[in-house]
C-alpha positions in Angstrom: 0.0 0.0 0.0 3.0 2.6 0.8 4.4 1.8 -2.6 0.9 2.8 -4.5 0.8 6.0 -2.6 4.5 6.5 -3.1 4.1 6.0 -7.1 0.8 8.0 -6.6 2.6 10.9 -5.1 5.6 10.6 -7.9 3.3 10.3 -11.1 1.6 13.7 -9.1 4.6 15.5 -9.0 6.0 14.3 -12.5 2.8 15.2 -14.5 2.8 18.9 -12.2 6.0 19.3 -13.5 5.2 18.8 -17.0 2.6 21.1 -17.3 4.8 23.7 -15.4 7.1 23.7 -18.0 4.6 23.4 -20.3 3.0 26.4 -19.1 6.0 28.9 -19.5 7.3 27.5 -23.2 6.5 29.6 -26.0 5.5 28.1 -29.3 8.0 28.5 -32.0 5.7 30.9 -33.3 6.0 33.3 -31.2 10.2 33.5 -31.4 12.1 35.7 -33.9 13.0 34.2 -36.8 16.7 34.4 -35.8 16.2 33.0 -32.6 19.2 31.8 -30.9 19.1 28.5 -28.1 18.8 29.5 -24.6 18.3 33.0 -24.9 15.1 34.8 -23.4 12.8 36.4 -25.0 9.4 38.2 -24.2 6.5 39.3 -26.6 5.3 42.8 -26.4 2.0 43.5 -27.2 1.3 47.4 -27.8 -1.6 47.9 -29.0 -2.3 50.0 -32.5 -3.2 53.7 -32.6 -4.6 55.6 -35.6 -4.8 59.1 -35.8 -6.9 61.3 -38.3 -5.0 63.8 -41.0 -7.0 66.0 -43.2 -5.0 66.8 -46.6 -4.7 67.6 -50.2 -4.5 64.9 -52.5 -3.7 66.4 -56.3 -6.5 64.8 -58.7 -5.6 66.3 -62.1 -2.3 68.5 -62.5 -3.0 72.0 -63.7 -2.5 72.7 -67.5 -3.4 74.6 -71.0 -5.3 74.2 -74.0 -6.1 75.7 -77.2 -9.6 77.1 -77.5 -10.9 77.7 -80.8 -13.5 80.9 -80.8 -15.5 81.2 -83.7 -15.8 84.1 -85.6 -18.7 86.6 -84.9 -20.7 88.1 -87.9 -23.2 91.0 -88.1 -25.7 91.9 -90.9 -24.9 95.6 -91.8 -26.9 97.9 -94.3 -24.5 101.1 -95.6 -24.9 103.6 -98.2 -22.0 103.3 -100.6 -21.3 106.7 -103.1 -20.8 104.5 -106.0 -20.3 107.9 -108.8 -20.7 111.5 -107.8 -22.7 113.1 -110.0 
């Protein structure tokens, strides 16, 4: 019977031990990619921040172009001196 809770008491410890470990490992996911064996290393999580900014975005650049005006005609009656006489 003392050896059951002996063993009982071991595989306890054993298995609490295990998931200690277990608890502080980090997944390889979470290490830089140049990670180097038995170094430290701790994630920081800071979280994102946006701000608001109000500008100009250029649409169309300025330029010039040829206009072409058409002429403008009037109807006009005159007296002409065609011989004096």
């Amino acid at each position: 019977m003392k050896n059951y809770k002996q063993l009982s008491v071991g595989l306890a410890l054993s298995l609490l031990c295990l998931a200690g470990s277990n608890a502080f490992a980090q997944s390889e996911g979470d290490l830089p990619k140049n990670a180097v064996a038995g170094k430290c290393y701790a994630k920081c999580l800071i979280p994102d921040q946006y701000e608001t900014v109000t500008e100009q975005i250029l649409l169309k650049e300025a330029g010039s172009r040829i206009e072409v005006v058409p002429a403008v005609y009037e109807t006009a009656n005159e007296q002409l001196l065609v011989k004096e006489g």
